[in-house]
N, C-alpha and C positions, 0 to 999 in steps of 0.2 A: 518320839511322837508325844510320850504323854508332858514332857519337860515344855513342848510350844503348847498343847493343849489347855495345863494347868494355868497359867495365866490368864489365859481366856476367859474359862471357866469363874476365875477368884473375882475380875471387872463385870463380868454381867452382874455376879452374887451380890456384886457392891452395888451396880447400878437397879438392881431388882430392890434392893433395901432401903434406895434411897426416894423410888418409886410409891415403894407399898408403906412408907413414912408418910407423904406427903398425903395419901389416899385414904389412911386411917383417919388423918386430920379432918376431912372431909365428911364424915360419917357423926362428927359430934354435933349438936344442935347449935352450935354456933354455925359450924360450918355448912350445915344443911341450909340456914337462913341464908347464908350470901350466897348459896348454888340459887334457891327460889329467887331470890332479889335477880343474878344475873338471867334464869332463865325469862324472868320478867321484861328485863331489859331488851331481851332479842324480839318476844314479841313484840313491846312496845317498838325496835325500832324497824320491826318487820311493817307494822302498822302506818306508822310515815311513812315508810318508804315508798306505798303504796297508794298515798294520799299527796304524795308532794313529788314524784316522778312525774306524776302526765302533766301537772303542770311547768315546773322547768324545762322538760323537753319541748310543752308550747312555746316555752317564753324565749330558749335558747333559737328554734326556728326563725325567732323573729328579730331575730340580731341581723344587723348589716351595717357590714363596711367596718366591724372589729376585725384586729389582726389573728391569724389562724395560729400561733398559740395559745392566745387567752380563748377559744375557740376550744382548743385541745383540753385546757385545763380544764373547761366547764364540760365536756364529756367523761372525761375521767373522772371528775366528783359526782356527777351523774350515776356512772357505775358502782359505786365504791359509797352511795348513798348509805345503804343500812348499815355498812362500819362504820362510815361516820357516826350517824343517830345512837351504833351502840358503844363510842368510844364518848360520847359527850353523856348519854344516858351512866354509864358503869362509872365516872368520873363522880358526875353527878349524885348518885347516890353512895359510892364510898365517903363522899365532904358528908351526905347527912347523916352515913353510919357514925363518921367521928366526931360530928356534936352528940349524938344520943350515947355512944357508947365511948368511952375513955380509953377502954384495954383495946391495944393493937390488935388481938386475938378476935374482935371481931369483924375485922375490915382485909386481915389477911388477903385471903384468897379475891375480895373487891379486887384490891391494889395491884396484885398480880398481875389478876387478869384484863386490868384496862389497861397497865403498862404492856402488857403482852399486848394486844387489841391495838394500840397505840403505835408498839414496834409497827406492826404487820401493816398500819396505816400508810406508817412513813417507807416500807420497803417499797410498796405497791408505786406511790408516789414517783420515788425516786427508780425506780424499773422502768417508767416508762421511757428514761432518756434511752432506752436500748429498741435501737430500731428492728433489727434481726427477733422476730417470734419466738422461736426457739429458744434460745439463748435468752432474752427476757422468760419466760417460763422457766428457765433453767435456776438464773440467780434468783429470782422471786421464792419459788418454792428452796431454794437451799440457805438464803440469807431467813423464811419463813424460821426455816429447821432451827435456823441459828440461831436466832431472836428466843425462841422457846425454849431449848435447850438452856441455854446465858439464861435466862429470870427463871426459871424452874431446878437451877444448881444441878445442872444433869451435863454440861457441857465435857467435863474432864470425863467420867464416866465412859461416856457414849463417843470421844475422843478416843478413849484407850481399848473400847471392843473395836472401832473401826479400823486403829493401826495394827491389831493385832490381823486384821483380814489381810492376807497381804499375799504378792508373787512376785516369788525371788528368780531371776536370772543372773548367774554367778556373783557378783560385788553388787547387782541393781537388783532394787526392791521399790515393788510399786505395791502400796498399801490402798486402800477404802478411804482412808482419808485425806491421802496428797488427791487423788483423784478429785474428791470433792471441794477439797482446800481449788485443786488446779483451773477447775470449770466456773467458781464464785471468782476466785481469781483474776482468769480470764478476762471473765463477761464486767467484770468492774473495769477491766484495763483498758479493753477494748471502745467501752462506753466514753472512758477517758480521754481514746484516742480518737475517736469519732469530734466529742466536742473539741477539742486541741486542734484538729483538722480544719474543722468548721466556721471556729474561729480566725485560721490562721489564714486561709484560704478566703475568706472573705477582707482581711487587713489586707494580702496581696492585692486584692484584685481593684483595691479601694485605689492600688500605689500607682500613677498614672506615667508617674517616671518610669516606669519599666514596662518595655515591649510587650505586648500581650503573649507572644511565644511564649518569651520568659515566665509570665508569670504563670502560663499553665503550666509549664515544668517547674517552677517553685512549689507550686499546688501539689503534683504528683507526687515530688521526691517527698513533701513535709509526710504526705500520707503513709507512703511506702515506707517510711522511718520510723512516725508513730504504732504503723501498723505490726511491723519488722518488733519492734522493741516491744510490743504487747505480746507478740506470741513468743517470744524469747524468754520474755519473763515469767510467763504464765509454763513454759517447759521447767524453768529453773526452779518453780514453785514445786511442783511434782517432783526434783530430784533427779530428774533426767542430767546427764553427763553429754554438757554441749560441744566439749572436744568429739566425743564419738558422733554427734551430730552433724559437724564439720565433715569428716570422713566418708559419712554415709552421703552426704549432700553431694559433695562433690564427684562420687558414682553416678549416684542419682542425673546429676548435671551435665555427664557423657552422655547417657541412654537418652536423656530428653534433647541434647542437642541432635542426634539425627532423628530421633523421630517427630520433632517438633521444628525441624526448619523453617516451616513458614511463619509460624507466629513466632520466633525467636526473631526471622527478620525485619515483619513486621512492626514486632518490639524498637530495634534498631533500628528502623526507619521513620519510626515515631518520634524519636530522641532526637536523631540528625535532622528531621523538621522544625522541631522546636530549639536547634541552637541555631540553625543557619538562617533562620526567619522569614525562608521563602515563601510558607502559607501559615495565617493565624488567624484567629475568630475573626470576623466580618468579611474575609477579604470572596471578592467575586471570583470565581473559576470558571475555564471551558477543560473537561476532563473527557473526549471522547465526544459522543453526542448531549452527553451530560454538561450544563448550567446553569449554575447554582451558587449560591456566598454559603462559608463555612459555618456551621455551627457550632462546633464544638470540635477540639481536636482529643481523640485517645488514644488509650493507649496500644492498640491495635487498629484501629480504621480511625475515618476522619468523616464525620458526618456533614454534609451537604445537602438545602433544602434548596428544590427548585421553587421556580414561580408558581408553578402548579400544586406547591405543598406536599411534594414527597419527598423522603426523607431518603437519602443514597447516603449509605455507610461504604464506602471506599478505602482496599486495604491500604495501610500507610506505603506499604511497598511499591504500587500502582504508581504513588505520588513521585519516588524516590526514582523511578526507573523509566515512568513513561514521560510523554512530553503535557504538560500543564500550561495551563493559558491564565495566567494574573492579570486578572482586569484592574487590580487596583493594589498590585505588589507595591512599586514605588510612590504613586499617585494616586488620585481617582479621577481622570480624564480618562477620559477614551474618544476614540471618533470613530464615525459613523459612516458608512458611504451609501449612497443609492443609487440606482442607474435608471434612467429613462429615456425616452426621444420624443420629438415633437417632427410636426411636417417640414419641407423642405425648404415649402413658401413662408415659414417665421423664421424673422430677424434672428440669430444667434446671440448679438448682443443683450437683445430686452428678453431673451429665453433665459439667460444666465443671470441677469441684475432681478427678473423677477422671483427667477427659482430660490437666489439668496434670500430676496426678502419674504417671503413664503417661508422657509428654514427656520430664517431668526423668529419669525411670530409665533411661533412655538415654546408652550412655557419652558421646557428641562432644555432645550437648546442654548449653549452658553453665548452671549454677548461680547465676551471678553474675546472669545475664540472667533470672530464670525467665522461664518460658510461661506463656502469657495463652489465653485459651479464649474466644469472645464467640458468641452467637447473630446472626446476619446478616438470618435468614427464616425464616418457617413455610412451608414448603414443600408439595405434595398429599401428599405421605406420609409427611412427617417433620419433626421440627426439625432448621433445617442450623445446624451453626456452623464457626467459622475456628479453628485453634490455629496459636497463633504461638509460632515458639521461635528462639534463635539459637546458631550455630555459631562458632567461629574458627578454622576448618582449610578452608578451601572446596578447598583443593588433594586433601582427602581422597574428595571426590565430594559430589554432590549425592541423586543417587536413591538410591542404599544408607543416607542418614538417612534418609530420608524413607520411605524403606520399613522400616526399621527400627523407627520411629516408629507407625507403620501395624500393624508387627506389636505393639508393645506397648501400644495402643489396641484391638486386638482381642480379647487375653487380659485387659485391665483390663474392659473389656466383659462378656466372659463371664465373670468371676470377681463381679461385682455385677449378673448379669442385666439387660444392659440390651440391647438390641436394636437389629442395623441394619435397619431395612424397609426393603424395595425395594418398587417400582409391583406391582397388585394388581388385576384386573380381572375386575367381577363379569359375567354374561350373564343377563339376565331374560327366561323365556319370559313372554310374554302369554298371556291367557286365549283359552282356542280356536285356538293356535297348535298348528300338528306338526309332528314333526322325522320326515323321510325315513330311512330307515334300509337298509342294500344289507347282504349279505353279503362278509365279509373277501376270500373267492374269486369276485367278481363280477368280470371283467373291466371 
């Protein structure tokens, strides 16, 4: 016990000596004047800050039609306002220290501390590419640590009391500072893979030569790889032993296959959509009572926005298993039918020449396809016929032609007198029959 102990013990004593050095310095009348110059500094840049906020924030309001990351930028220097004022202010007056004064010894701790001010500048900066909260607060304050540590000569030091923390499990040792190495790590790799994705994902989707399936499953697997290989790396940083990870995974990978069969299926059923290309972004579906064009395929359901603007996430499996209606799998035609009748007394023939041209006058009605008109049945109180026409926008809606259609079948109707009858019900009294008859205010 005392053998792991003393080591310990001899890195603080170093790291304590190399502290209360640097702190002595501090105390001499040189160094008192550059603590009062920087506490200066902070007021003065506390005082801008205070005087030049509410106006940027008006002026930023009044931007329009900038792209929302120069948008982003101009929030963030917003924020980050009084480090600026005291990274240009501390700069600022270490140039005047070194015309007045010649000896490095009096601009020391200046130099320092705007380099230090300056790190912390550019972490804040560069943290923001991490979308995840957490994990940005994570590398910010630890890259903080780090920056400080590195220009204050503390890094080895404080390096070697943190390796000395450590828990050992037989041949593995996780220490205080793979931990901290592991989560900077990380959160840098992660950020990396995020952009790398973002990028990449966006050049796919640019590529017009490959099937849209395709290229959402280009998009997934780039992610799943970038994403895979970040966390891999970021275990290998800590030291972790990724053969035992293999082993343990592959337990782990039994228990979750039965207790997770629906989203494993799901999973596979997401995959087999995207190779066999039976549904992909845009295309129009009937899914049930559900109709709707696709909006996005993932990697568990398949989101579908109807005309009405709701959003049905539908599991992939539903897709895989039940029966689906592709409005515009191989094409985007479709046709339409509607059924009507007219009296018995109108022509059949100018029923049908005019029901066609009624159809065609209809803007999303295709011309190429005309409409066909056919009688089906004599019905008890009418002739009924079918009018067929075809469309190729089905993403534009279905009932709106169709009632469109409707309406101008009613006005070609009534501009050639032709008549819709509906049922019609005669009452025959018989002979020697009476009809009882009460007063309106008879209770």
């Amino acid at each position: 016990m005392e053998t792991e102990v003393q080591p310990l013990l001899e890195t603080l004593t170093t790291l304590w000596s190399s502290i209360e050095s640097r702190l002595g310095a501090l105390f001499l009348f040189r160094g008192q004047v550059q603590i009062g110059i920087l506490l200066g500094c902070i007021v003065l840049a506390y005082i801008l800050r205070r005087l030049t906020a509410p106006r940027m924030s008006a002026w930023m309001h009044s931007l329009e039609g900038w792209p929302k990351w120069r948008l982003r930028v101009l929030v963030l220097i917003h924020r980050r306002l009084q480090l600026i004022y005291f990274v240009i202010l501390a700069w600022t007056a270490n140039f005047v220290m070194s015309q007045i004064y010649t000896f490095p010894s009096w601009r020391n701790t200046l130099s320092l501390v705007a380099t230090i001010a300056t790190a912390w500048l550019a972490v804040v900066l560069a943290a923001r590419l991490i979308k995840n909260h957490l994990l940005r607060r994570i590398v910010t304050w630890g890259m903080w640590i780090y920056v400080t540590l590195y220009y204050l000569g503390l890094l080895e030091p404080v390096s070697a009391s943190l390796d000395r923390v450590a828990v050992e499990f037989g041949d593995f040792r996780l220490s205080a500072l793979a931990i901290v190495k592991a989560l900077i790590v990380t959160g840098i790799l992660f950020t990396v893979a995020r952009l790398v994705s973002t990028t990449a994902a966006s050049r796919i989707q640019q590529a017009r030569d490959i099937s849209p399936s395709m290229r959402v499953l280009m998009v997934k697997a780039v992610q799943i790889g970038l994403y895979s290989a970040a966390f891999f790396i970021g275990l290998k940083a800590v030291g972790f032993d990724l053969t035992g990870l293999a082993v343990l995974s592959g337990a782990i990978g039994v228990g979750l296959g039965f207790g997770l069969q629906k989203v494993v299926s799901n999973l596979v059923s997401g995959i087999i959509i995207l190779l066999d290309k039976s549904i992909k972004p845009g295309d129009v579906i009937s899914l049930g009572d559900t109709f709707g064009w696709i909006n996005s395929l993932g990697a568990r359901y398949v989101s579908v926005v109807t005309r009405d603007g709701r959003e049905y996430l539908i599991p992939n499996e539903d897709l895989i298993t039940g029966q689906v209606v592709n409005w515009s799998h191989s094409n985007d035609f479709v046709r339409l039918d509607i059924h009507f009748g007219t009296a018995y007394g109108d022509d059949p023939h100018d029923v049908r020449r005019i029901a066609c041209e009624a159809a065609a006058s209809v803007e999303r009605v295709l011309r190429s396809r005309p409409p066909v008109c056919h009688i089906i049945g004599f019905g008890d109180s009418s002739v009924d016929y079918v009018l067929r026409f075809w469309i190729s926008d089905p993403t534009g809606g279905l009932t709106n032609i169709r009632g469109n259609v409707f309406l101008a079948l009613w006005d070609a109707f009534k501009d050639n007198d032709i008549s819709i009858p509906f049922p019609q019900r005669e009452v025959k009294l018989l002979e020697g029959s009476q009809i009882a008859t009460r007063p309106l205010n008879d209770p």
